[in-house]
Backbone bond lengths (Angstrom), bond angles and torsions (degrees), N, CA, C in turn:
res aa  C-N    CA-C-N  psi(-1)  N-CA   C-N-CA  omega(-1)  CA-C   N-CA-C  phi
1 X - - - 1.455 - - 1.523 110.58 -
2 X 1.633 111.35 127.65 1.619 99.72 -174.05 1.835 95.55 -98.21
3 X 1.093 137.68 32.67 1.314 145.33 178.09 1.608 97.37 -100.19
4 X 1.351 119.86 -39.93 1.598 101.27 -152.10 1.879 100.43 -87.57
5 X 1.452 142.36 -17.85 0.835 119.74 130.17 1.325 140.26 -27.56
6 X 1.132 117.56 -64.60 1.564 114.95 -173.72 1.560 108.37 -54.68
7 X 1.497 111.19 -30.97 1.918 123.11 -173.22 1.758 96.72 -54.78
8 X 1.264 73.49 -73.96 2.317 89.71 173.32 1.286 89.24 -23.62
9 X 1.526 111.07 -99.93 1.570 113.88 -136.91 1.715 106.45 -59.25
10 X 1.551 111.44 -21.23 1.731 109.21 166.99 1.503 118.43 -60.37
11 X 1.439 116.53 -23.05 2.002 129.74 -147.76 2.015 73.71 -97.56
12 X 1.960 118.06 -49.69 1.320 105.14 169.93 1.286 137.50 -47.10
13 X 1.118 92.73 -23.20 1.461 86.35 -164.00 1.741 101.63 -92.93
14 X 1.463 104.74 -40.83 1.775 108.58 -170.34 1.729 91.96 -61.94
15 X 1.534 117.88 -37.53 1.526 96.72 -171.90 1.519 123.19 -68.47
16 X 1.312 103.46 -29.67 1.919 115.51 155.57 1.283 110.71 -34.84
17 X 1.491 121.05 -103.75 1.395 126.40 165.53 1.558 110.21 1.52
18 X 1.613 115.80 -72.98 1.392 110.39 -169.28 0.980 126.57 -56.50
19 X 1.588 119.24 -28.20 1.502 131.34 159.80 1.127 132.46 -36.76
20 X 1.449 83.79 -77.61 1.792 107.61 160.27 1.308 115.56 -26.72
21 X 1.532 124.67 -91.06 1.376 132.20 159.38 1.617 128.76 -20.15
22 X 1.261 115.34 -13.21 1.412 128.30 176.53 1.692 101.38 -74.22
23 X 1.035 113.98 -34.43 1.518 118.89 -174.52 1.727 106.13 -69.75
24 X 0.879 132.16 -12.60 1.322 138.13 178.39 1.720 122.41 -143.41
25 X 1.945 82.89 129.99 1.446 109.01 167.24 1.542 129.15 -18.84
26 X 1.196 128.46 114.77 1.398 121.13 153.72 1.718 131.85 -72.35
27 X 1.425 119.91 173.48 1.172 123.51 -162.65 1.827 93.66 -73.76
28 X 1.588 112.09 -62.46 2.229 105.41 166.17 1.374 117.50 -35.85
29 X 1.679 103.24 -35.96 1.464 90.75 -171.65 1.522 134.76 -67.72
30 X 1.676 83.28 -25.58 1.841 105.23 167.52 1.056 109.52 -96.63
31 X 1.250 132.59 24.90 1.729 125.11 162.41 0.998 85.36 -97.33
32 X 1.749 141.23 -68.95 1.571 155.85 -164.54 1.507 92.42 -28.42
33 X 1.600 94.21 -74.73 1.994 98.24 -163.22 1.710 109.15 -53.88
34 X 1.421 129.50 -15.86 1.242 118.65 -163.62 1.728 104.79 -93.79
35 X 1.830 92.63 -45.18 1.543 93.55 156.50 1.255 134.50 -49.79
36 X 1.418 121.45 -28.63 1.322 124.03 170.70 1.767 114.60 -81.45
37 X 1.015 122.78 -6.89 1.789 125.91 -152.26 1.656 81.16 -113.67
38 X 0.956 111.77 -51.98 2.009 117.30 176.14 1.582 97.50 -42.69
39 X 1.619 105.03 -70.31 2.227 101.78 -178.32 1.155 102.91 -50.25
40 X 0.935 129.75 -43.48 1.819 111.08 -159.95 1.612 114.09 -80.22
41 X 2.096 116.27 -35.49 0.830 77.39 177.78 1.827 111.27 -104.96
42 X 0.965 91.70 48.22 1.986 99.35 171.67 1.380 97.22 -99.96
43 X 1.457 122.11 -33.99 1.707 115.63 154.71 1.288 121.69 -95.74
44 X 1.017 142.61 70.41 1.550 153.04 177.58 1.197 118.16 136.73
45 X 0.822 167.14 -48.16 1.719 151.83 149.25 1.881 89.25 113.21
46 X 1.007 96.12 -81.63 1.910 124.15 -155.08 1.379 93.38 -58.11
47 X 1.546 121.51 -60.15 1.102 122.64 -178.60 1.013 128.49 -78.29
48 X 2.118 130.50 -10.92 1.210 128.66 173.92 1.933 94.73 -74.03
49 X 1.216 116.83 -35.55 1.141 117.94 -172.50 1.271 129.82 -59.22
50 X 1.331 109.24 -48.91 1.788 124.29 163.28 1.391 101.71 -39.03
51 X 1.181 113.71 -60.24 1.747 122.09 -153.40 1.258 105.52 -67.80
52 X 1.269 126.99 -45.52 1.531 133.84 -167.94 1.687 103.41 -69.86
53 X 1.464 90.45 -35.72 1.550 96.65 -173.68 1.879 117.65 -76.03
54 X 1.510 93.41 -39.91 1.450 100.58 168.00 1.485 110.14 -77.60
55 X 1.206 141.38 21.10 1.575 134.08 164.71 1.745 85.77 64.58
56 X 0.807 137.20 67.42 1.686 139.25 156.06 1.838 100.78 -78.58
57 X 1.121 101.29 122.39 2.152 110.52 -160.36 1.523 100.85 -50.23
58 X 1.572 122.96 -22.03 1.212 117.77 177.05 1.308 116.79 -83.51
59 X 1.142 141.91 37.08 1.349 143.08 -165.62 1.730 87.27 -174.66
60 X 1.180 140.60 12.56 1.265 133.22 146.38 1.547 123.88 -111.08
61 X 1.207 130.20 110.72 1.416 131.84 -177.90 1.481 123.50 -114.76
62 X 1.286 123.92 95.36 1.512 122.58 -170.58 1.751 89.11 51.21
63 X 1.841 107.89 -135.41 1.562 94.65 -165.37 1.406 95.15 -96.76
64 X 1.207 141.23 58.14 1.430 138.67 168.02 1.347 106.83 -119.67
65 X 1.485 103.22 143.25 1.442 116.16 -172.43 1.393 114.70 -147.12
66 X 1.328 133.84 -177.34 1.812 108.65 -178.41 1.767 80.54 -129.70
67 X 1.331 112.05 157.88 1.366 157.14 -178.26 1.551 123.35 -97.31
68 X 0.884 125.08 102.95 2.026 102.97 175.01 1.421 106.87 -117.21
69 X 1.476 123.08 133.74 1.407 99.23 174.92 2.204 91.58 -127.97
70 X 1.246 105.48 -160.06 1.280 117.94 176.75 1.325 103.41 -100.79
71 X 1.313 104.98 162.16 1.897 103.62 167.51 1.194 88.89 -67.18
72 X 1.528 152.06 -44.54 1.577 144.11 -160.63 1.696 109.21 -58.27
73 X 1.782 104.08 -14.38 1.573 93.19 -160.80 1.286 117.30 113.94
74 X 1.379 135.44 -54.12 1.043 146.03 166.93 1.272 124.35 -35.68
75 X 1.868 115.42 109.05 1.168 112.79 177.24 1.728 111.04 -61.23
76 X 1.247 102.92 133.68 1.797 113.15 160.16 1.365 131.08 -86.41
77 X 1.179 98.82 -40.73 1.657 126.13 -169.59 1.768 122.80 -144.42
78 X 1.483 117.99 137.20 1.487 88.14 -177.02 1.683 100.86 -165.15
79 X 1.119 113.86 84.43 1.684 126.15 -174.70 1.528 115.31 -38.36
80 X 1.206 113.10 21.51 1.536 109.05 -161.90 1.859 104.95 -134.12
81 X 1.353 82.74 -50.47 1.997 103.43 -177.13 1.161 118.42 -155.74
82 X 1.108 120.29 79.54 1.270 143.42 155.94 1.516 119.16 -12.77
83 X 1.444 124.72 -28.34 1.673 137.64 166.53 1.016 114.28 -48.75
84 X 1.879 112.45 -33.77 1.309 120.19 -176.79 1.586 121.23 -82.62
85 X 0.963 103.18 5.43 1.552 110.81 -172.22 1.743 100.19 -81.63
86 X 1.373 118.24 114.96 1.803 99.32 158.34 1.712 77.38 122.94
87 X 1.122 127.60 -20.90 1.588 113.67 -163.84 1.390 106.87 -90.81
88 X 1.568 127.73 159.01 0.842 116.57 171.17 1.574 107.60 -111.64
89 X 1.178 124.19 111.78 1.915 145.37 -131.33 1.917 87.68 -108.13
90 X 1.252 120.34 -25.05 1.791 114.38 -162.94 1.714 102.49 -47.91
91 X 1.383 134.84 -24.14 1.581 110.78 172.83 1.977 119.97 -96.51
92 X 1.529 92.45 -4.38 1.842 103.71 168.97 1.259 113.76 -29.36
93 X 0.990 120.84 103.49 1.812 115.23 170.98 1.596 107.98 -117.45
94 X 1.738 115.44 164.60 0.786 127.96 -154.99 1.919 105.06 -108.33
95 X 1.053 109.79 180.00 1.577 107.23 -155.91 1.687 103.02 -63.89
96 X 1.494 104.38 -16.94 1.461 92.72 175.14 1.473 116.51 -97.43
97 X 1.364 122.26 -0.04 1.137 125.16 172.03 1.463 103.94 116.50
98 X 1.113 150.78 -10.79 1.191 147.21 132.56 1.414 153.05 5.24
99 X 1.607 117.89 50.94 1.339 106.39 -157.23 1.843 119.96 -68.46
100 X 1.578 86.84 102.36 1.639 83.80 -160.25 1.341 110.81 -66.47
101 X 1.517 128.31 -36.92 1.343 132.90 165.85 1.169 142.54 -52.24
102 X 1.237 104.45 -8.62 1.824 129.70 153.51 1.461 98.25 -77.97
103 X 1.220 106.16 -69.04 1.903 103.48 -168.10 1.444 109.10 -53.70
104 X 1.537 127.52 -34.49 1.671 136.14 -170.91 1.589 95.14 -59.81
105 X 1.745 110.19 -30.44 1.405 98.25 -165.72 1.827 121.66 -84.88
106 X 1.336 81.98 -28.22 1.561 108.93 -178.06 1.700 116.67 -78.10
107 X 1.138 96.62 -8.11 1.722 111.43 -174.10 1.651 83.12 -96.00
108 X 1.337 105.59 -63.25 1.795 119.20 -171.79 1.689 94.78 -22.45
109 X 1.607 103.30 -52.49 1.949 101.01 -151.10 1.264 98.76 -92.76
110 X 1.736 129.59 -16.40 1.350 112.82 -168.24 1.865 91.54 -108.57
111 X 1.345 114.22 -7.37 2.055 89.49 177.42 1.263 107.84 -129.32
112 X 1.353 118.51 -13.64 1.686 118.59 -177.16 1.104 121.68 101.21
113 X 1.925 110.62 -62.15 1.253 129.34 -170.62 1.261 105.82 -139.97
114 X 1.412 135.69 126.33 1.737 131.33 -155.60 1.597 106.20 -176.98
115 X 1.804 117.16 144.42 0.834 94.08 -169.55 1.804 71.65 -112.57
116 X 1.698 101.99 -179.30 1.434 114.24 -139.92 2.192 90.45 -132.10
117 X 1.194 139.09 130.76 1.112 113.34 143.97 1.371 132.69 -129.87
118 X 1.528 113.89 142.80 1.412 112.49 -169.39 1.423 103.97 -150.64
119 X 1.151 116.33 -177.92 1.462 127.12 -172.50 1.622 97.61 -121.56
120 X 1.856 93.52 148.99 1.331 111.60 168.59 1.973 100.58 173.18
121 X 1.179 89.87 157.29 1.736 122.22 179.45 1.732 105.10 -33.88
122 X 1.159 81.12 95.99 1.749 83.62 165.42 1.578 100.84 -71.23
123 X 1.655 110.45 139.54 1.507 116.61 163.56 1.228 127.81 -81.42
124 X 1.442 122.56 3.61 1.447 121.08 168.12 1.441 114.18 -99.81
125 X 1.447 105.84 -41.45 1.917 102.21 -178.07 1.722 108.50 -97.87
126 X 1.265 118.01 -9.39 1.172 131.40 -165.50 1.582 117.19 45.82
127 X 1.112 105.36 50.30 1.209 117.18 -179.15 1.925 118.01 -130.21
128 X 1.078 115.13 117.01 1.760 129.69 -177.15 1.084 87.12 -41.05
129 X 1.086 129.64 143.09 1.654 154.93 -157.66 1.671 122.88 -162.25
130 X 1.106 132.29 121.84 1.413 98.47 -177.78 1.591 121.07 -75.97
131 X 1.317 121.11 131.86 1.578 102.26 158.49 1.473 108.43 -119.40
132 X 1.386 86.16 -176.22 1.564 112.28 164.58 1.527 131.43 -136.84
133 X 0.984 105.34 120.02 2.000 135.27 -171.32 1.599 98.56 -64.00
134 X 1.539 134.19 120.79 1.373 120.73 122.96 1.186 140.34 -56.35
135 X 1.003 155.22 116.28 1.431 135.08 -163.31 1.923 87.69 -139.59
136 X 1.694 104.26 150.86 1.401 125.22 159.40 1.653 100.30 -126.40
137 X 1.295 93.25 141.90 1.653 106.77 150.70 1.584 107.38 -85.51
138 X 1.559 97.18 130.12 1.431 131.19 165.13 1.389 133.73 -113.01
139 X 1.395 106.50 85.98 1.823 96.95 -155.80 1.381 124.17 66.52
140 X 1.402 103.54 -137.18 1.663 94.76 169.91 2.237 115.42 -96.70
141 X 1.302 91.28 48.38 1.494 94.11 -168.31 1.629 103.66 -132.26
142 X 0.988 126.72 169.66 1.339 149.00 -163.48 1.202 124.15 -140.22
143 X 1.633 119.66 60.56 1.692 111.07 179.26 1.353 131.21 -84.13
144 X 1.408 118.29 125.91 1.573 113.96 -164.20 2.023 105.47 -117.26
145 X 0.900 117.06 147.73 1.551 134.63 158.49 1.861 114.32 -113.30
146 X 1.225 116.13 130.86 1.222 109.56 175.36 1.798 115.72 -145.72
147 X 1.479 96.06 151.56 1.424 98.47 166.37 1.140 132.27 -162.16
148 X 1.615 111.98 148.46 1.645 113.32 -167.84 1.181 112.87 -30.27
149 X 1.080 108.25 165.73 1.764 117.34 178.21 2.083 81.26 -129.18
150 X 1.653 94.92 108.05 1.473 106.37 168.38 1.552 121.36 -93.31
């Protein structure tokens, strides 16, 4: 049969891909982690914050991580880079000019729960990528999960 070659090297290649793709977050998977980063810190504040911020393995998922900022802008928390914690981020824009952290906030007060898209630096290829952010408003807080769009 000259078909079952071509099957093989097709079954190779899709099992590549799936591999590949194993390394990165889905769009549920960052609803899950944001839903979960919202409970904890609606029960602990101080301590959801440390943890997210110290990369604690439960608040790291493939490349997904959760985010907290203030309605002011102000990063709180940030599973990725910790530099960002303490800043106030509301004019940060993205490679196209985008101040997404103005819009994250303004989405925050006009939908609640929204997903967000913008560009920025993937940490594995280091290359601007587009993603997209889940984010809920939590009180007066803003928790987001995000991931490339590959």
């Amino acid at each position: 049969m000259k078909t079952l070659p071509f099957v093989a090297a097709l079954l190779a290649v899709l099992s590549t891909s799936a591999m590949a793709n194993d390394n990165f977050a889905t769009p549920k998977q960052a609803e899950q982690m944001v839903a979960q980063a919202v409970k904890a810190v609606n029960a602990d504040k101080a301590t959801a914050f440390k943890e997210i911020t110290g990369k604690d393995k439960k608040w790291v998922q493939l490349d997904l991580y959760p985010v907290v900022y203030g309605m002011d802008g102000k990063c709180l928390a940030h599973g990725q880079n910790e530099k960002q914690v303490g800043k106030d981020l509301i004019e940060l824009a993205d490679a196209d000019g985008k101040e997404f952290i103005k819009e994250r906030v303004e989405l925050a007060k006009s939908k609640g729960k929204f997903w967000q898209d913008y560009k920025f630096t993937d940490p594995v290829t280091k290359k601007v990528l587009p993603k997209s952010a889940y984010c809920e408003k939590a009180g007066d807080l803003i928790v987001c999960a995000g991931v490339y769009k590959r």
